[in-house]
mmCIF file of the N, C-alpha and C atoms, coordinates in Angstrom:
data_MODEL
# 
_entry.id   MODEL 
# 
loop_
_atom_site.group_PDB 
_atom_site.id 
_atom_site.type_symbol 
_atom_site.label_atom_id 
_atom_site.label_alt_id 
_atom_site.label_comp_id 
_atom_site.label_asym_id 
_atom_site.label_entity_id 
_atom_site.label_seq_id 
_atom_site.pdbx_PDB_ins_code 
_atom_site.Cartn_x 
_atom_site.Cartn_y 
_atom_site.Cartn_z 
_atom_site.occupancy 
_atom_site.B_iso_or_equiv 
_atom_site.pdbx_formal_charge 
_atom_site.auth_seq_id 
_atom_site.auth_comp_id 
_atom_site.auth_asym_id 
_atom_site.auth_atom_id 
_atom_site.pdbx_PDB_model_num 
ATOM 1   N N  . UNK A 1 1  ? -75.203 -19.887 -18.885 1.00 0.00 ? 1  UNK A N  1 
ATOM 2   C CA . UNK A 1 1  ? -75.258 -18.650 -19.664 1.00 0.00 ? 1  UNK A CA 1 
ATOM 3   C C  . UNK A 1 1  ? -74.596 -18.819 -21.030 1.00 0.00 ? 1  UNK A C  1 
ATOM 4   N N  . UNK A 1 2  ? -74.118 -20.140 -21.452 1.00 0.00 ? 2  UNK A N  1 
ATOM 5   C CA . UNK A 1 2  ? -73.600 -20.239 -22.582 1.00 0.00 ? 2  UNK A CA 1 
ATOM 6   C C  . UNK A 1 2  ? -74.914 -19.752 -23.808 1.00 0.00 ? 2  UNK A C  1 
ATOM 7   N N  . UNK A 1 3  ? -75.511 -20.460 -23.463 1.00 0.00 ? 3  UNK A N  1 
ATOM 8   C CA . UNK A 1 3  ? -76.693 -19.949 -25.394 1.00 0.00 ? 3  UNK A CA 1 
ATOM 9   C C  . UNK A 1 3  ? -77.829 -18.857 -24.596 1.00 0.00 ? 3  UNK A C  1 
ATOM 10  N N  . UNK A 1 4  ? -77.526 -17.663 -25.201 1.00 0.00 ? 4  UNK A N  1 
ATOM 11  C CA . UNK A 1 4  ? -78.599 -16.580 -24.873 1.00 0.00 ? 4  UNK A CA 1 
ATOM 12  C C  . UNK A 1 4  ? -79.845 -17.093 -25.136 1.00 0.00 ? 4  UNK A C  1 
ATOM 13  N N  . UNK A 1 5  ? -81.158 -16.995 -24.128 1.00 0.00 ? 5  UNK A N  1 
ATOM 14  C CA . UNK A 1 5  ? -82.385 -16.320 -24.331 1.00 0.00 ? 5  UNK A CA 1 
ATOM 15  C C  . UNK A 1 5  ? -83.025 -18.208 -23.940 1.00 0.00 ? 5  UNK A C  1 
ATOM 16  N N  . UNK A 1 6  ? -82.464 -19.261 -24.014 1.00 0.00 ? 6  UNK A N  1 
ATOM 17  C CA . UNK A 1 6  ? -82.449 -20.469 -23.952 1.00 0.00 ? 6  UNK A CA 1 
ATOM 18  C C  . UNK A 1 6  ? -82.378 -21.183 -22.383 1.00 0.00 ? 6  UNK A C  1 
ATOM 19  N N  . UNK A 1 7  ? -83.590 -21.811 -21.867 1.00 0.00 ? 7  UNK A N  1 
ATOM 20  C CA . UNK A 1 7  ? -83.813 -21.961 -21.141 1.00 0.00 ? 7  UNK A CA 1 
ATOM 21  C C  . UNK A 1 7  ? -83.053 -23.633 -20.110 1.00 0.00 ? 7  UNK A C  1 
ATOM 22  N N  . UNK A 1 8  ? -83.006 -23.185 -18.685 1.00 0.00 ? 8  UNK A N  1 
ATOM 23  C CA . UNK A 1 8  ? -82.645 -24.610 -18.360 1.00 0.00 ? 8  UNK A CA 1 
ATOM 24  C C  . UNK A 1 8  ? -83.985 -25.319 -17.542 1.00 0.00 ? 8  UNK A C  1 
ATOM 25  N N  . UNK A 1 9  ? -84.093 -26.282 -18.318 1.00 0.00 ? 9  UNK A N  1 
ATOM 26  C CA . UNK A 1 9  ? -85.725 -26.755 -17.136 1.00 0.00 ? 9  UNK A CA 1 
ATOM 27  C C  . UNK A 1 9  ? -85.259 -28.062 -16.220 1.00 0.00 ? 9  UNK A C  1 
ATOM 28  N N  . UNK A 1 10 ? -85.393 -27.876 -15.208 1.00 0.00 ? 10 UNK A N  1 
ATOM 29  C CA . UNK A 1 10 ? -85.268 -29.061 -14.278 1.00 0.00 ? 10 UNK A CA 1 
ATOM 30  C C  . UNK A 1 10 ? -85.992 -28.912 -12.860 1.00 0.00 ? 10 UNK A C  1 
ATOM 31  N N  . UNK A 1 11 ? -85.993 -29.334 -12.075 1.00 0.00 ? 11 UNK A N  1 
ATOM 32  C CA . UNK A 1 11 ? -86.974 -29.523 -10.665 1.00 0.00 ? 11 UNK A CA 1 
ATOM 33  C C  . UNK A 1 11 ? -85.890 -29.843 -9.939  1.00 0.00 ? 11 UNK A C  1 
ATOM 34  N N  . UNK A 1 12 ? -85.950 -28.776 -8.748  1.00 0.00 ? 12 UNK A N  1 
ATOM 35  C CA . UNK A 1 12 ? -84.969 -29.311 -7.471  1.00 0.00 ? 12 UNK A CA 1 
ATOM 36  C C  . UNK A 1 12 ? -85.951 -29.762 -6.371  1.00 0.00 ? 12 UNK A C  1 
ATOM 37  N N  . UNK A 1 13 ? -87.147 -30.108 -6.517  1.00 0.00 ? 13 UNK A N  1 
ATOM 38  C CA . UNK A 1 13 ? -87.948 -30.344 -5.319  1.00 0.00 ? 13 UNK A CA 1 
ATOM 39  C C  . UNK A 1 13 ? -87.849 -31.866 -5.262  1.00 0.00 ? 13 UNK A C  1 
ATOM 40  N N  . UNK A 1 14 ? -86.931 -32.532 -5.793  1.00 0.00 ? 14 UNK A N  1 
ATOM 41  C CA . UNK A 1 14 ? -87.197 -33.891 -6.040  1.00 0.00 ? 14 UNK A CA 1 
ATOM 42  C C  . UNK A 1 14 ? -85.361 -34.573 -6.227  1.00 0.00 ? 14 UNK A C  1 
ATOM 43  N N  . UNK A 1 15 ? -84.592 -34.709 -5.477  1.00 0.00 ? 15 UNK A N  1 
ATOM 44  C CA . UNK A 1 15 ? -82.945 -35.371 -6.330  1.00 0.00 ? 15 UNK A CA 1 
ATOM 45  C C  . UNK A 1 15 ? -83.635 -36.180 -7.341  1.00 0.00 ? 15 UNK A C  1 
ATOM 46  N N  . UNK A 1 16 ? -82.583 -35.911 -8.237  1.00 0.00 ? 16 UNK A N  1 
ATOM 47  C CA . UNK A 1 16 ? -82.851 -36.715 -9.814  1.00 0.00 ? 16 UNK A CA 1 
ATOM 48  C C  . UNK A 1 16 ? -82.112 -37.886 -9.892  1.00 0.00 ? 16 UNK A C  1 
ATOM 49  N N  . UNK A 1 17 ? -80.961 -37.620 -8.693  1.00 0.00 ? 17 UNK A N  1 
ATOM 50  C CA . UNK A 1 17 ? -79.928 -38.457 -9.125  1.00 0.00 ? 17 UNK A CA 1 
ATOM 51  C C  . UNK A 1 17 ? -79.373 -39.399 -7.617  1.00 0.00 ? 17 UNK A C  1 
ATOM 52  N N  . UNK A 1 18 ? -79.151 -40.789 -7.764  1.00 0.00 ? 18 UNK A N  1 
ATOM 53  C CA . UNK A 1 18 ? -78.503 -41.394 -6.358  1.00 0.00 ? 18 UNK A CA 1 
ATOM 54  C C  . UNK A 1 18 ? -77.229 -41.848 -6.788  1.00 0.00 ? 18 UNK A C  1 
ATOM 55  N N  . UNK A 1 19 ? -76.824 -41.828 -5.667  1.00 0.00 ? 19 UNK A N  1 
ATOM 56  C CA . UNK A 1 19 ? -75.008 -42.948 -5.777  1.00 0.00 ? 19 UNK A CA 1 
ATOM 57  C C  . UNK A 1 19 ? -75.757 -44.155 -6.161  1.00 0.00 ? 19 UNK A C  1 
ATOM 58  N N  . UNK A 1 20 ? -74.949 -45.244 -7.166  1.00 0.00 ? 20 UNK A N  1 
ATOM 59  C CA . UNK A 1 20 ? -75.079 -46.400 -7.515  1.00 0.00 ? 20 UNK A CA 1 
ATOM 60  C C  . UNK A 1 20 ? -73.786 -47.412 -6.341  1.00 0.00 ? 20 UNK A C  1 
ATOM 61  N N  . UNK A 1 21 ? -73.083 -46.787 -6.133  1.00 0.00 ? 21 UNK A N  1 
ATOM 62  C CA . UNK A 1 21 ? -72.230 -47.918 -5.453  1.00 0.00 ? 21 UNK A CA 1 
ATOM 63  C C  . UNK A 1 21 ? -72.885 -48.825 -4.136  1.00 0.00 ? 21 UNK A C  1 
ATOM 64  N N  . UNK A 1 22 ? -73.734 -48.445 -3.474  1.00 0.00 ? 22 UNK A N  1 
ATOM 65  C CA . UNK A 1 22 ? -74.444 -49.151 -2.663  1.00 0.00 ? 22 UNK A CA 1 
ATOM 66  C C  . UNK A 1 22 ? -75.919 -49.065 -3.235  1.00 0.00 ? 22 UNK A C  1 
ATOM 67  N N  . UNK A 1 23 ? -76.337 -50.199 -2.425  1.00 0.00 ? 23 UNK A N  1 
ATOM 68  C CA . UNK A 1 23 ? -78.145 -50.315 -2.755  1.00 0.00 ? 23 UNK A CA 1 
ATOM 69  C C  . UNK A 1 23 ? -78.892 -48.968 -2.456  1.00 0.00 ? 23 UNK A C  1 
ATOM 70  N N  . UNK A 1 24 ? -79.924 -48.914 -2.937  1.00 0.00 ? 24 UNK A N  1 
ATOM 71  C CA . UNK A 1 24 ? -80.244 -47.350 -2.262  1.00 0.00 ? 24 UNK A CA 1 
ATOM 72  C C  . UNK A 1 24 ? -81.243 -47.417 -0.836  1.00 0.00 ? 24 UNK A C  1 
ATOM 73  N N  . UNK A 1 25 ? -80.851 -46.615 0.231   1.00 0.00 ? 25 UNK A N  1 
ATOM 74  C CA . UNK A 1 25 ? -81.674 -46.438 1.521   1.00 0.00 ? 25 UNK A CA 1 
ATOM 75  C C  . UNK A 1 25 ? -81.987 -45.406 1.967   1.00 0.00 ? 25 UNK A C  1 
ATOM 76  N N  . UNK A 1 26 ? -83.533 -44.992 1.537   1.00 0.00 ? 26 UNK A N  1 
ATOM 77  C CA . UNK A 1 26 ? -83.936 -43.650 1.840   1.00 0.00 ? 26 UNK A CA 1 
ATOM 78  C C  . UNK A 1 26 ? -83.070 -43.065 3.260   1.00 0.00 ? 26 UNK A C  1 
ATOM 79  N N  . UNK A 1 27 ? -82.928 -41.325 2.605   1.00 0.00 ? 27 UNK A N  1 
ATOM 80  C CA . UNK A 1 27 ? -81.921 -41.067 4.056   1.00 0.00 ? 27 UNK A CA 1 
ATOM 81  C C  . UNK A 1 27 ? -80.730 -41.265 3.853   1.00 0.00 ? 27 UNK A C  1 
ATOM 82  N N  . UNK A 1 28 ? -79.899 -42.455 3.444   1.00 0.00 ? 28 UNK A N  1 
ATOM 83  C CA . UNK A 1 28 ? -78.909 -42.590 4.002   1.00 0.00 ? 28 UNK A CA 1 
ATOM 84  C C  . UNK A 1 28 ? -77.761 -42.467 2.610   1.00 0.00 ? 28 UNK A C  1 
ATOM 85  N N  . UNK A 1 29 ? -78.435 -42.842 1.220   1.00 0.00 ? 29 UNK A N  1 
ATOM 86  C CA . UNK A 1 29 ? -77.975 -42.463 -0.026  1.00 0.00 ? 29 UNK A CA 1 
ATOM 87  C C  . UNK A 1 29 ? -77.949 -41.400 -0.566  1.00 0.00 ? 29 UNK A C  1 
ATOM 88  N N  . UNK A 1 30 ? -76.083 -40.799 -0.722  1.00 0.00 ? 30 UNK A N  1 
ATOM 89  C CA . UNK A 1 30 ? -75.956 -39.501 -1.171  1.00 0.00 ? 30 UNK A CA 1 
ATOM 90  C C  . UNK A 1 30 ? -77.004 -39.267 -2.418  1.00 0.00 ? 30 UNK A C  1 
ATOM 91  N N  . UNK A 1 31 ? -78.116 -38.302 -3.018  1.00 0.00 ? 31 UNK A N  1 
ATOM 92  C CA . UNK A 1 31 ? -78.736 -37.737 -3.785  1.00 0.00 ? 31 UNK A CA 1 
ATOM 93  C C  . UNK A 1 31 ? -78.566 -36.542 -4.213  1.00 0.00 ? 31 UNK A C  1 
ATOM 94  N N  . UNK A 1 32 ? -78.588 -36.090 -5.797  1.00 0.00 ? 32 UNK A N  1 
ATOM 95  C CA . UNK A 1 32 ? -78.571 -34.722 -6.013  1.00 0.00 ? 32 UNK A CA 1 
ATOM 96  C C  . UNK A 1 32 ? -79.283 -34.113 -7.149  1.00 0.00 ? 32 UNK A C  1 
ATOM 97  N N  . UNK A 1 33 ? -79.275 -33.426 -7.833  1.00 0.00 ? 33 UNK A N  1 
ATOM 98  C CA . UNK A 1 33 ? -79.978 -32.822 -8.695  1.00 0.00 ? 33 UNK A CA 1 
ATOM 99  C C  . UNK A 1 33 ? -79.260 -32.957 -9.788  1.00 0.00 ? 33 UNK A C  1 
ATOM 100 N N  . UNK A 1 34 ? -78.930 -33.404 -10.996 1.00 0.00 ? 34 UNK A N  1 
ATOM 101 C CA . UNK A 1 34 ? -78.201 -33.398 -12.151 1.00 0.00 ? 34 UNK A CA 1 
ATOM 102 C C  . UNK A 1 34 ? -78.444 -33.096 -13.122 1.00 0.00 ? 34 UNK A C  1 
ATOM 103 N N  . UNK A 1 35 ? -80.059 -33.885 -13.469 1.00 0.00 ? 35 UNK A N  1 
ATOM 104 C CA . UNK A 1 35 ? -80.489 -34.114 -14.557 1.00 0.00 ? 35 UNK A CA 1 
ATOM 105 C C  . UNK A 1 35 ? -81.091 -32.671 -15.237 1.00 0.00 ? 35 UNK A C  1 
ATOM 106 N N  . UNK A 1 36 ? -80.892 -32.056 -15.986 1.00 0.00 ? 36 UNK A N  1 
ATOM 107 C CA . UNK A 1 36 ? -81.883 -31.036 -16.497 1.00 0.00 ? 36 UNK A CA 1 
ATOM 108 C C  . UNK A 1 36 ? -82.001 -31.075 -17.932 1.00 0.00 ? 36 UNK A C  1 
ATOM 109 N N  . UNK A 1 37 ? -82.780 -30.662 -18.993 1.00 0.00 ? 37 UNK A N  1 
ATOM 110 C CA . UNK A 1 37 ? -82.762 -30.430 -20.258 1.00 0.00 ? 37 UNK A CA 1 
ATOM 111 C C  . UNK A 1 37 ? -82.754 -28.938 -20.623 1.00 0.00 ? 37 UNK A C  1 
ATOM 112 N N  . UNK A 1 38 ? -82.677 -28.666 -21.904 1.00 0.00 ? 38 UNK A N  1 
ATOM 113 C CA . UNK A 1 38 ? -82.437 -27.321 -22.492 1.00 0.00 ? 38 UNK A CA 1 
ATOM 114 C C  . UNK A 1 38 ? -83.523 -26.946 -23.715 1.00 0.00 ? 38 UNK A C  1 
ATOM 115 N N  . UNK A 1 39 ? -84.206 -26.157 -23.502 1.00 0.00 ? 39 UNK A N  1 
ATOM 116 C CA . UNK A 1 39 ? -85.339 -25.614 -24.330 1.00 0.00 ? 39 UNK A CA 1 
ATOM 117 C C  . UNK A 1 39 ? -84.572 -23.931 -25.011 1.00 0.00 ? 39 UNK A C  1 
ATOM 118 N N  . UNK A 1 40 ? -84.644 -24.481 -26.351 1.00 0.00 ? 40 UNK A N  1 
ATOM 119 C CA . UNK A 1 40 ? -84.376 -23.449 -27.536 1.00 0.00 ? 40 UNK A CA 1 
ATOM 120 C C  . UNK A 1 40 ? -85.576 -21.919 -27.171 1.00 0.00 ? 40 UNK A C  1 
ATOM 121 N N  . UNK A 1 41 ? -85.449 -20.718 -27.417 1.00 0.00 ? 41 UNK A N  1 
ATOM 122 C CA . UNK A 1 41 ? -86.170 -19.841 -27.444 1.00 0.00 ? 41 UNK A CA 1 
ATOM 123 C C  . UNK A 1 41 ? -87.697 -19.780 -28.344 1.00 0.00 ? 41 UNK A C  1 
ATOM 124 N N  . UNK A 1 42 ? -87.749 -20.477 -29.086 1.00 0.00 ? 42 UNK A N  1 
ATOM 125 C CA . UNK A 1 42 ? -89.294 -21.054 -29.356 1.00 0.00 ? 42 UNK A CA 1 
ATOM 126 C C  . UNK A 1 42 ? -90.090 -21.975 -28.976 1.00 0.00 ? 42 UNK A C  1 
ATOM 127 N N  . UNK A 1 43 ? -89.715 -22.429 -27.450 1.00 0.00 ? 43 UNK A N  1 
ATOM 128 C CA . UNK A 1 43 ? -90.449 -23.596 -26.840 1.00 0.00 ? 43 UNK A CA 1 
ATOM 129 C C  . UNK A 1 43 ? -90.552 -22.620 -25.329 1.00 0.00 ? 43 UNK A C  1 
ATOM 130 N N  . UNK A 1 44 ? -91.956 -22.309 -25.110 1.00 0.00 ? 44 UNK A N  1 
ATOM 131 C CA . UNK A 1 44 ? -92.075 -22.214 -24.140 1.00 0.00 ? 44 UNK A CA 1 
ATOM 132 C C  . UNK A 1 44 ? -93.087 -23.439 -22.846 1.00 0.00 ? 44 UNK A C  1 
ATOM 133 N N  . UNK A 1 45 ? -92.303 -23.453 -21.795 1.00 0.00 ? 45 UNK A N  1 
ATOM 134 C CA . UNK A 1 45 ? -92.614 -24.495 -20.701 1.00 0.00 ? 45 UNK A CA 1 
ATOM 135 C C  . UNK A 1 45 ? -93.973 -24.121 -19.885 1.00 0.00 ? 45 UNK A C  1 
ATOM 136 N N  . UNK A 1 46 ? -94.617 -25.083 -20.102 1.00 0.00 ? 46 UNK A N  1 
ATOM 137 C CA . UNK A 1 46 ? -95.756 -24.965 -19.325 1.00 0.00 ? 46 UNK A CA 1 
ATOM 138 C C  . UNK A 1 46 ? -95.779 -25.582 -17.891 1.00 0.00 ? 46 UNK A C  1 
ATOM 139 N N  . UNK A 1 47 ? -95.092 -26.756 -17.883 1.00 0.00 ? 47 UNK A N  1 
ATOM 140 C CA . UNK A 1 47 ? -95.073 -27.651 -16.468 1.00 0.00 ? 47 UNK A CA 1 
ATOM 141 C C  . UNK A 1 47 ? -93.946 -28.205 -16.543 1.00 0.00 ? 47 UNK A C  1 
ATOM 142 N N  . UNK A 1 48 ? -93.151 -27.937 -15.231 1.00 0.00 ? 48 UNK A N  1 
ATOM 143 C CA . UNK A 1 48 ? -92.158 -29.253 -15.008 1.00 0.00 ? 48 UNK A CA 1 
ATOM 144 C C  . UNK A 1 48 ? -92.687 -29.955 -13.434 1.00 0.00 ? 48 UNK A C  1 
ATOM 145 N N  . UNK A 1 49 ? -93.059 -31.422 -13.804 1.00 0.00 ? 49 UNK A N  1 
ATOM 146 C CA . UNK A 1 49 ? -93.426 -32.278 -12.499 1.00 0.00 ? 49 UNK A CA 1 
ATOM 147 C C  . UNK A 1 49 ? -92.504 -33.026 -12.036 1.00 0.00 ? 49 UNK A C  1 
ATOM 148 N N  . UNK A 1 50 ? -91.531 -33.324 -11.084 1.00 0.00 ? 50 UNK A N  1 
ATOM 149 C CA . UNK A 1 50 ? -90.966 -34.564 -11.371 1.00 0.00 ? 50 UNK A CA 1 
ATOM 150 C C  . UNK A 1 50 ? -91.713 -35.792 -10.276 1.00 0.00 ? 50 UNK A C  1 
ATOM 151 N N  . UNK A 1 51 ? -90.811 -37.561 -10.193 1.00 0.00 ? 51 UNK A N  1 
ATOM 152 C CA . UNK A 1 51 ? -91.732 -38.257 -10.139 1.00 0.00 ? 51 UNK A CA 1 
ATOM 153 C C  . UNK A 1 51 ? -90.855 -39.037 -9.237  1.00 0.00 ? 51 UNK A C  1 
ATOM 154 N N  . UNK A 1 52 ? -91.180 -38.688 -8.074  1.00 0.00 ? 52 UNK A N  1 
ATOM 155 C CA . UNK A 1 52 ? -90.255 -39.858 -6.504  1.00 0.00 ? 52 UNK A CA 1 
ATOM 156 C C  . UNK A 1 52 ? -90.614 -41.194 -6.916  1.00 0.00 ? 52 UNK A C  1 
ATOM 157 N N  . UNK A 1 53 ? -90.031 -41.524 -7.000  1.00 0.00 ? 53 UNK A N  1 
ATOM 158 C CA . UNK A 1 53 ? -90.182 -43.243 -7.326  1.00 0.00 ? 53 UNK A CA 1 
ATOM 159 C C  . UNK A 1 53 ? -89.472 -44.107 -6.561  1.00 0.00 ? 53 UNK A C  1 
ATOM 160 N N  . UNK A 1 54 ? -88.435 -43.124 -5.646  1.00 0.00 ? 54 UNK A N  1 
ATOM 161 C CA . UNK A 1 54 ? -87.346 -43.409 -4.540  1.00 0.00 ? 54 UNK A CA 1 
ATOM 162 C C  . UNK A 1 54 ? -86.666 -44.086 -4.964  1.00 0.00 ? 54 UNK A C  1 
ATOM 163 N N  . UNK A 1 55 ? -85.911 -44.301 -6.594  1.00 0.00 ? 55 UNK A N  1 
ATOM 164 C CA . UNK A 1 55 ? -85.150 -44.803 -7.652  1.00 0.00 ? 55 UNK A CA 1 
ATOM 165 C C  . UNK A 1 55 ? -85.582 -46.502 -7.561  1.00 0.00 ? 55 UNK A C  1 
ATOM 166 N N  . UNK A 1 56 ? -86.761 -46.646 -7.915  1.00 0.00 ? 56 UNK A N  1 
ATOM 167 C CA . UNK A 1 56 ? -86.955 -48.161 -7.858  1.00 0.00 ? 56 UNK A CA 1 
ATOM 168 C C  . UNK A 1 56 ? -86.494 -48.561 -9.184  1.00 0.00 ? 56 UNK A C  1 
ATOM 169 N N  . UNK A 1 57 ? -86.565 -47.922 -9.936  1.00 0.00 ? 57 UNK A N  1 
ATOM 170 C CA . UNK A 1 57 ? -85.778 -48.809 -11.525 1.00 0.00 ? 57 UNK A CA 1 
ATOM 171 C C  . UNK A 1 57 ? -84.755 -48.098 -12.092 1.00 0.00 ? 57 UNK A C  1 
ATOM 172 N N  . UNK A 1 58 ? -84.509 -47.085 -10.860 1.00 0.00 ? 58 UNK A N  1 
ATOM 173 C CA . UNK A 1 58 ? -83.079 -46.614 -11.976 1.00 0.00 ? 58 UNK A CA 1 
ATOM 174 C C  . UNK A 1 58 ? -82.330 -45.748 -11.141 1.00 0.00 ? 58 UNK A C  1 
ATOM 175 N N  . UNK A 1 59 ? -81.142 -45.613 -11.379 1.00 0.00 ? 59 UNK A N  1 
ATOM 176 C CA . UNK A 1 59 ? -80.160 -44.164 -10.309 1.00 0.00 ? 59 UNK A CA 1 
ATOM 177 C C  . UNK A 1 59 ? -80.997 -42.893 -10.859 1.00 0.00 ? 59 UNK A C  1 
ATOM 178 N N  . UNK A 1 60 ? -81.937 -42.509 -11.542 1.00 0.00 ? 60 UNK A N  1 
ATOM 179 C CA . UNK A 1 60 ? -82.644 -41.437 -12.039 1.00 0.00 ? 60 UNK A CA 1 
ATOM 180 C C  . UNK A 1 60 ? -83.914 -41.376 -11.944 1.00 0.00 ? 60 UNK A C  1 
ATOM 181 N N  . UNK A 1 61 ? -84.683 -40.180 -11.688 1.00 0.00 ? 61 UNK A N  1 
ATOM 182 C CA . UNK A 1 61 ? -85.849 -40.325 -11.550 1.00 0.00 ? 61 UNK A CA 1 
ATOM 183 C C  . UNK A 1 61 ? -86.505 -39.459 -12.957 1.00 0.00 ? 61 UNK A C  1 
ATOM 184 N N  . UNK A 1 62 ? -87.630 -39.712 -12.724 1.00 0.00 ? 62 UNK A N  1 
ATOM 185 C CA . UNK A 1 62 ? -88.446 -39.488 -14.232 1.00 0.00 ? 62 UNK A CA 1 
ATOM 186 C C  . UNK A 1 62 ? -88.949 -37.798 -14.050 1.00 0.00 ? 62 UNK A C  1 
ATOM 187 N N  . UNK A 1 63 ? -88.890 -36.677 -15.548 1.00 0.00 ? 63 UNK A N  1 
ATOM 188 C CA . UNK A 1 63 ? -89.047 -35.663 -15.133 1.00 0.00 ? 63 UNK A CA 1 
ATOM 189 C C  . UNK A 1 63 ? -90.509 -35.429 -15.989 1.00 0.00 ? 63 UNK A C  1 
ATOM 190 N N  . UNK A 1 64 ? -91.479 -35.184 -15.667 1.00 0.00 ? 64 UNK A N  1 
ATOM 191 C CA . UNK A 1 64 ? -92.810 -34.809 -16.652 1.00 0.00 ? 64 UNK A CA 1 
ATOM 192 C C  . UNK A 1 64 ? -92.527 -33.315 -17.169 1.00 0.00 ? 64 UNK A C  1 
ATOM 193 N N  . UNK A 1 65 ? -92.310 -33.146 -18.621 1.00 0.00 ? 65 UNK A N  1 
ATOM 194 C CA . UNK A 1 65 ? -92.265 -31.720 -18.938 1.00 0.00 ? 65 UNK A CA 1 
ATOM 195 C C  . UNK A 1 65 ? -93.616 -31.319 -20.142 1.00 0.00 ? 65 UNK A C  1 
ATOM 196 N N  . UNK A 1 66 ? -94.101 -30.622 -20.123 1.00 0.00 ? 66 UNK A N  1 
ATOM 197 C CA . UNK A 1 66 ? -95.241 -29.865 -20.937 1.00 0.00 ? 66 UNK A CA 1 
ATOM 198 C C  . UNK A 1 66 ? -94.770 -28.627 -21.715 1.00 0.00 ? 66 UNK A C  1 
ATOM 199 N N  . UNK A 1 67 ? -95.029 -28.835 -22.867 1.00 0.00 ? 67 UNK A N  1 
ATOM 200 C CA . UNK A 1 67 ? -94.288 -27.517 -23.225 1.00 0.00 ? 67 UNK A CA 1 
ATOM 201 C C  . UNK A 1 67 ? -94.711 -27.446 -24.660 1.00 0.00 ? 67 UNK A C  1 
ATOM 202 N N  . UNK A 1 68 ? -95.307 -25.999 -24.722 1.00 0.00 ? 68 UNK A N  1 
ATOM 203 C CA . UNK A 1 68 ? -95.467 -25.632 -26.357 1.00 0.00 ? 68 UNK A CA 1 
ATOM 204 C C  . UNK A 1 68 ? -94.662 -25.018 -27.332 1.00 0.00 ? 68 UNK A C  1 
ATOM 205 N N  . UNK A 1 69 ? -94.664 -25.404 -28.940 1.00 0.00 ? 69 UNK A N  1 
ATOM 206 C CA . UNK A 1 69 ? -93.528 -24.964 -29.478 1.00 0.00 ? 69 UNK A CA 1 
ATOM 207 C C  . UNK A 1 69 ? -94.464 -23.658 -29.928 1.00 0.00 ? 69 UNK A C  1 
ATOM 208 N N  . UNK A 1 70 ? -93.569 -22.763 -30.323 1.00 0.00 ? 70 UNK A N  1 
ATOM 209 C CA . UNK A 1 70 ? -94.455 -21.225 -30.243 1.00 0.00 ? 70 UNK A CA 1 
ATOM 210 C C  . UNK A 1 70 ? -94.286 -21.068 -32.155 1.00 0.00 ? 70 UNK A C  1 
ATOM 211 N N  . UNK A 1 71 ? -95.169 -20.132 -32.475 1.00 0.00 ? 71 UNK A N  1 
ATOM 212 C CA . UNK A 1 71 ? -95.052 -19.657 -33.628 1.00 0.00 ? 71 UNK A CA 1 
ATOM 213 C C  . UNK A 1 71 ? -93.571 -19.233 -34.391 1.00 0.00 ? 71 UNK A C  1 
# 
């Protein structure tokens, strides 16, 4: 609620985020949601997808966002 009218976009249908201290093993690696970005009041969001990849190249997973900047 810090910047009025300004949106938070992120996807909880998907953890964004794994523990790095061990290898990762579906199931058994703590995961959570972290990652989100922030859209100013002249960008409105059309799609947020995100993308299980079950962190094969990274402690993060990839977020697809669509979004038009408005008049």
């Amino acid at each position: 609620d810090f910047l009025e009218n300004w949106k938070k976009i992120y996807s909880d249908s998907v953890p964004s985020n794994r523990r790095i201290k061990t290898p990762y093993t579906k199931g058994q690696t703590l995961t959570t949601v972290i990652d989100f970005y922030i859209a100013s009041p002249n960008i409105s969001v059309v799609n947020v997808k995100p993308h299980d990849m079950d962190f094969l190249f990274s402690d993060h997973q990839p977020l697809l966002i669509c979004f038009i900047l408005n008049d």
